[in-house]
VOTORDO-551371 format. One record per residue (C-alpha): x, y, z. Coordinates in steps of 0.1 Angstrom, whole numbers, padded with zeros to 4 digits, always signed. Each point is the difference from the previous one (the first is absolute). Example, Ala and Ser with C-alpha at 12.3 -4.5 7.8 and 13.67 -1.06 7.14 Angstrom:
<atoms>
+0123-0045+0078 +0014+0034-0007 
</atoms>
This chain:
<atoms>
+0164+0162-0010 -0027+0026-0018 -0028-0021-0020 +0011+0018-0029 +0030-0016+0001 -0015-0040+0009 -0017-0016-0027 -0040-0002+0004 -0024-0026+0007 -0034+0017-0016 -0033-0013+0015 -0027+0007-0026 -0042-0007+0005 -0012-0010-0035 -0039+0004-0007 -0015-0008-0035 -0006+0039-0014 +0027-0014-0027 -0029-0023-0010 -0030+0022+0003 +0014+0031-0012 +0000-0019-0033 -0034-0018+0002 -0021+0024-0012 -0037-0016-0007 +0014-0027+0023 +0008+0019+0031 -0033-0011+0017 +0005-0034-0007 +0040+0003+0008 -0016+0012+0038 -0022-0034+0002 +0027-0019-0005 +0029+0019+0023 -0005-0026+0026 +0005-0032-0022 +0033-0023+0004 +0014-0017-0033 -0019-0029+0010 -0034+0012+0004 +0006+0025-0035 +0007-0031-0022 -0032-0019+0013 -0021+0029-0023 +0016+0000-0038 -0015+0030-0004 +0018+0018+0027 +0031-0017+0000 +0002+0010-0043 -0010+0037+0009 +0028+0003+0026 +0026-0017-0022 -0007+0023-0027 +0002+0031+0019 +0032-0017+0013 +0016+0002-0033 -0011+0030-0012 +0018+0024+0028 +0030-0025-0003 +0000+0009-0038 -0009+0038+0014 +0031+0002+0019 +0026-0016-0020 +0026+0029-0012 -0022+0030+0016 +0030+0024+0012 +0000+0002+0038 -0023+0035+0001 -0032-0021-0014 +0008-0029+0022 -0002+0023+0027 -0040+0012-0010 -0006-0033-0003 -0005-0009+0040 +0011+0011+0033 +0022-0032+0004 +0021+0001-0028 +0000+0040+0004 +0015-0006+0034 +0025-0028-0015 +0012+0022-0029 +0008+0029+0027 +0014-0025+0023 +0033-0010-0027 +0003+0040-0005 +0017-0001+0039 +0034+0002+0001 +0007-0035+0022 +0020-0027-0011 -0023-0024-0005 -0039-0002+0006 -0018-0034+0007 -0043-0003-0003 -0021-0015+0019 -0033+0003-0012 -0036-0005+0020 -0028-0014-0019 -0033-0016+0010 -0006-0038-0002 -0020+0005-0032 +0000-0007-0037 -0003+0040-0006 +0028+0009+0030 +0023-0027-0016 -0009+0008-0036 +0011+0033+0010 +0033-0002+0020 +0013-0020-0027 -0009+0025-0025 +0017+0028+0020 +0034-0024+0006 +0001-0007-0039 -0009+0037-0013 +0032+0015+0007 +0036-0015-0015 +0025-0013+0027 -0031-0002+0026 -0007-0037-0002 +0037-0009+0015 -0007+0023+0034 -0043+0001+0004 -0008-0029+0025 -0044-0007-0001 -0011-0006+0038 -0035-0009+0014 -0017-0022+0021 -0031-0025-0001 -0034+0020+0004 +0016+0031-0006 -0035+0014-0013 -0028+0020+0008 -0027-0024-0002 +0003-0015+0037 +0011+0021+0030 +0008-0032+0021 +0024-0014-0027 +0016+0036-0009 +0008+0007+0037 +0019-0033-0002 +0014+0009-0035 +0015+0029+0018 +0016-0014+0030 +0016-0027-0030 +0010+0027-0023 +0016+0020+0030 +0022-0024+0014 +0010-0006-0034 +0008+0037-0005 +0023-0002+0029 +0020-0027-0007 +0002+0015-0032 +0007+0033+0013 +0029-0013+0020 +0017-0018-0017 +0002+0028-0022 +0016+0025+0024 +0025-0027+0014 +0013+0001-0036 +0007+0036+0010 -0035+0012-0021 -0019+0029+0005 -0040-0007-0001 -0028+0025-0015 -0038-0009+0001 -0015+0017-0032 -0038+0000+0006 -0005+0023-0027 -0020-0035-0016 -0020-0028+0012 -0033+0004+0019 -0010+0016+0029 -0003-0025+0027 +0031-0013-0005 +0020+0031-0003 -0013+0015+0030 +0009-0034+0019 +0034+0002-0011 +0004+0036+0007 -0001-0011+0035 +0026-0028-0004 +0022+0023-0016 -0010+0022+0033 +0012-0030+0025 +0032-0011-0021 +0014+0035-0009 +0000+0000-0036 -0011+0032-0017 -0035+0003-0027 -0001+0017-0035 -0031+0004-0022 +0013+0008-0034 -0038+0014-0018 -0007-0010-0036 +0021+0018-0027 +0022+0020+0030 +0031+0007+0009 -0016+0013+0035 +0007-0022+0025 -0010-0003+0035 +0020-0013+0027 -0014-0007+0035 +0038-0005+0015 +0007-0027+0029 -0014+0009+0035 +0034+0012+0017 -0005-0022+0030 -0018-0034+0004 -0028-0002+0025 -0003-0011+0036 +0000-0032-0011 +0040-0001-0006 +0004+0003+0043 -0027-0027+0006 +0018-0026-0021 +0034+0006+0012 -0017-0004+0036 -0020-0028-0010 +0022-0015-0025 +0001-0037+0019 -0040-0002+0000 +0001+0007-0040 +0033-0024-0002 -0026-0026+0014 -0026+0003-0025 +0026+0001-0033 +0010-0032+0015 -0030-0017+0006 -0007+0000+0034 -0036+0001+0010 -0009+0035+0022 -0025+0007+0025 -0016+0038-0002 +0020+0005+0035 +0035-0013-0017 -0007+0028-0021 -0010+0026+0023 +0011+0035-0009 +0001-0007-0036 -0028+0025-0018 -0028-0020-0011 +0002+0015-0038 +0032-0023+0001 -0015-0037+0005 -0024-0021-0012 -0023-0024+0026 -0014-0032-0008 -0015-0028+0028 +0024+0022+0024 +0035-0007-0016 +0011+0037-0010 +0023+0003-0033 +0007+0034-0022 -0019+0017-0020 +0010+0010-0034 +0013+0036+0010 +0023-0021+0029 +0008-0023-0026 +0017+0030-0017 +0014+0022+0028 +0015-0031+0017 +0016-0010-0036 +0013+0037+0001 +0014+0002+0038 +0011-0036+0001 +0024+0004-0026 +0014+0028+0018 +0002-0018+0033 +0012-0034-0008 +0027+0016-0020 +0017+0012+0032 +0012-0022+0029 -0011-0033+0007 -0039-0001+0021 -0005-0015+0028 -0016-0038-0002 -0032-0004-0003 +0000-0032+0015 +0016-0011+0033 +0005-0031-0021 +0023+0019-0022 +0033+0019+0019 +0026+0020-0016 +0032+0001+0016 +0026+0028-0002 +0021-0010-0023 -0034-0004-0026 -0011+0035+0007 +0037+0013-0011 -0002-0024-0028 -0033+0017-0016 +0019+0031+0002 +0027-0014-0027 -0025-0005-0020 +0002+0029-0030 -0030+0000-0021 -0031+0012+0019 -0021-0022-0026 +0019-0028+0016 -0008+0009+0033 -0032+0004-0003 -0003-0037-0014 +0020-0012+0029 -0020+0016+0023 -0037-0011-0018 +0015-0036+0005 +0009+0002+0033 -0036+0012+0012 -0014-0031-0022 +0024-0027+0019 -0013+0020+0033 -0033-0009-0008 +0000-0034-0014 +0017-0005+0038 -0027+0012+0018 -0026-0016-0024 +0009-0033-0011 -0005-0027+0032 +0028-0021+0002 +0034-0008-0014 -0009-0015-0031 -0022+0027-0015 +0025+0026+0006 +0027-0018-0020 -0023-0007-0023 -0012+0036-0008 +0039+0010+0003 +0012-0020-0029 -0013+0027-0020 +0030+0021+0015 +0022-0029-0009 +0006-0010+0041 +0027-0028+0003 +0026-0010+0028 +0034+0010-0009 +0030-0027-0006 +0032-0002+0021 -0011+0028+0026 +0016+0028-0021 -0016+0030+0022 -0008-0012+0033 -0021+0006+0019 -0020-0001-0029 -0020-0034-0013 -0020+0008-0029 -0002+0023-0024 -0023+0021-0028 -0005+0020-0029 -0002+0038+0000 +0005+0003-0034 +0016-0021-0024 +0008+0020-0029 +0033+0026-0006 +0019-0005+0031 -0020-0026+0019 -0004+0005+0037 -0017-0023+0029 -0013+0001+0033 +0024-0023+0023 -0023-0013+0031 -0005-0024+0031 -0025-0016+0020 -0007+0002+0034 -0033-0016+0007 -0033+0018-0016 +0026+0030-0015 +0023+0007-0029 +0030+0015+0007 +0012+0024-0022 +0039-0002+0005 +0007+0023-0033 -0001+0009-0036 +0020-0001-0025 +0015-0015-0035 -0007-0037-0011 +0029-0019+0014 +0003-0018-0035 
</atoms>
């Protein structure tokens, strides 16, 4: 389907030149004060009255302006007022500010200047989001990434087409997320103050050569979603820019945090993986079974769950601490030997249709004889 036919999920960086374009005397002091939270603004009356004022003063500015001086009035809300021009169905906001008093202050001006906004403009950031420490912004990015993502996904599995605007914000974090829009395939705009120019850096046409190594790879990076604790040479071949090492045990780094969310929809929504357990076999009949399956959301669930139960076998030490960590997937014997060989059974999911993994014993491994609906 052409994006311009799929409603669109607009990803929009927010910066405070809706404040300080209206500051005048005040715009020095406004710049001392860009890296305060809420918290740390009330502690000086002063401040916090100064900031409340201007507050209220562009809210009043902006109430009934027609769209045109809305538009003058900051890149964000230019870019917004462009944005419900496009001729798509619908259009959803998701708008990027910094963890500050000034960042929030603005966003929520922006989300309330514009009738009919409120009801579609989401406010996203994360803790630390600031300027004023590099060791707690690097985190704040990483947070505000895999936030993104999520975001971002579950967008387009509600059949959405996703835009970064950048045309806003500041520029440390819009040149960061140029880059994820780079890794997941979503094109940029910049919309400039008081425009109708816009600039679109379009979606790189192929991903990079990280796509082969995670098909390849895919078991070692199955492994460290799950939990499992890797060795440098368990994850050999695997491009260093991708994982993270602490006291030896590898795990990903925030860009194979995000390429592995990407691939491994994309893979687990196919046929059923191998185990990753020899504590954990899939029979014939199983594999077939995963195939019945419909929804790829649903299969991608199944297959998450599966890798889990594989490792809470090969981690746990006995008997007793794997049932216990399974009776989060609801693990139980079945009553009257209704699918034989089968003993026991568990959830896979147990909304809509319900369906359950039917399974055996045999020693130290689970059995999996098949899947299907819940018997009752």
């Amino acid at each position: 389907m052409s994006d311009n036919l799929k409603p669109l999920l607009l990803v929009t960086t927010c910066g405070t030149s809706l404040l300080t374009n209206f500051s005048g005397e005040d715009r020095r002091r406004f710049t001392q004060l860009s890296n305060l939270t809420d918290e740390e603004l009330r502690q000086n009356d002063e401040d916090h009255a100064l900031v409340e004022g201007l507050k209220k003063r562009v809210a009043e500015a902006l109430v009934g302006k027609p769209e045109n001086d809305l538009r003058k009035a900051s890149a964000e809300l230019n870019g917004a007022v462009l944005a419900m021009r496009r001729s798509v169905p619908r259009i959803a906001h998701l708008l990027v500010h910094s963890d500050t008093a000034l960042g929030r202050g603005c966003a929520e001006l922006v989300k309330s200047a514009i009738p009919g906004l409120n009801e579609s403009m989401v406010l996203l950031t994360a803790g630390g989001l600031r300027t004023d420490d590099v060791a707690n912004f690097r985190s704040a990015l990483d947070d505000l990434t895999k936030k993104l993502v999520e975001s971002v996904e579950t967008y387009q599995e509600n059949g959405y087409a996703v835009c970064f605007n950048l045309s806003g914000g500041w520029k440390s974090v819009n040149a960061y997320l140029q880059g994820v829009a780079m890794i997941l395939g979503i094109p940029c705009v910049f919309v400039f103050e008081g425009s109708d120019e816009v600039l679109e850096i379009p979606r790189l046409p192929a991903r990079l050569d990280a796509d082969e190594v995670l098909k390849i790879h895919h078991d070692v990076f199955r492994r460290l979603d799950s939990g499992y604790a890797l060795t440098a040479t368990d994850a050999d071949g695997i491009p260093e820019s991708l994982l993270t090492e602490i006291d030896g045990t590898v795990g990903l780094s925030l860009w194979g945090e995000v390429l592995w969310s990407q691939a491994r929809n994309a893979i687990f929504g196919e046929s059923l993986l191998p185990s990753l357990s020899q504590r954990l076999c899939f029979s014939k009949a199983a594999e077939n079974n995963f195939l019945e399956i419909t929804e790829r959301s649903r299969r991608i669930e199944v297959q998450r769950k599966l890798d889990w139960i594989a490792f809470i076998l090969d981690t746990k030490k006995n008997a007793l601490e794997h049932l216990a960590a399974l009776r989060s997937v609801n693990l139980k014997p079945l009553r009257g030997n209704p699918k034989p060989p089968s003993t026991h059974e568990f959830d896979l999911w147990h909304d809509g249709s319900a369906w359950r993994a039917y399974v055996h014993f045999d020693g130290e491994k689970m059995i999996c004889d098949s899947l299907g609906k819940a018997l009752h």
